[in-house]
Structure formats: structure tokens, C-alpha cells
N, C-alpha and C positions, 0 to 999 in steps of 0.2 A: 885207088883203094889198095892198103896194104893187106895180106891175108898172110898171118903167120900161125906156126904151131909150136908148141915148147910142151918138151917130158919132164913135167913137174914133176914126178916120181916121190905123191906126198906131195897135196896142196900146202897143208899145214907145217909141217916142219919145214917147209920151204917157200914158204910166203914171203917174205923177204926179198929170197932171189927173185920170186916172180915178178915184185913192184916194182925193183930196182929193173928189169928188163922192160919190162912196161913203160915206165919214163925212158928210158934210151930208144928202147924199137919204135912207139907209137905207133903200132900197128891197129886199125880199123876194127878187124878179128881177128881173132884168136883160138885156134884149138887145143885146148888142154888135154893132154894124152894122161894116163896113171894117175889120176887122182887120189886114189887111195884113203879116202872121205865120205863117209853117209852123207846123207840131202842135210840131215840136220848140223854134218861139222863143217859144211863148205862155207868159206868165209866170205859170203856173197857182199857184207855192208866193206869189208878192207877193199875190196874190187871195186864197188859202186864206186867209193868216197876215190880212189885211181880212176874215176870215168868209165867203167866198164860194166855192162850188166851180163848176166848168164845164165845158159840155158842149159840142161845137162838131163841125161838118164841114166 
């Protein structure tokens, strides 16, 4: 099991780099540090459709 973390710093203006990391790492989990996004702007469907589901408070 891989357990990685990355400082999105700004899910959304940096969505991009994340999926692009995502396909290289393939890490299992993931914790996203500084999101910097309400519940309503997290880009939970671009994650899923990358295989990833998320849980966040």
C-alpha cells in the first residue's frame, strides 16, 4: 500500500498538477494538505473519473 501526501496549495487552480501526479505516483491514499476550497468547490467528480474518492472536513 502506497500512502502519499501533496500541498495542493489551491485544489482548484492546481487541479492539473494534481492528476498529472496522480497518474505518475499511483499512490493507494492520499492526503491533501491546503486545499483552499469549500465542500461545495472541491472537485470531488475530476478525482473520482482519476479513480479516487474523498473524504475531507
Amino acid at each position: 500500500m502506497k500512502i502519499a501526501t501533496f500541498n495542493v496549495n489551491n485544489i482548484n487552480g492546481r487541479l492539473q498538477n494534481l492528476l498529472a501526479w496522480l497518474t505518475v505516483a499511483k499512490p493507494d491514499i492520499v492526503c491533501l494538505q491546503e486545499l483552499k476550497a469549500r465542500q461545495t468547490q472541491f472537485p470531488r467528480t475530476a478525482l473520482a473519473t482519476a479513480g479516487y474518492g474523498a473524504v475531507w472536513v
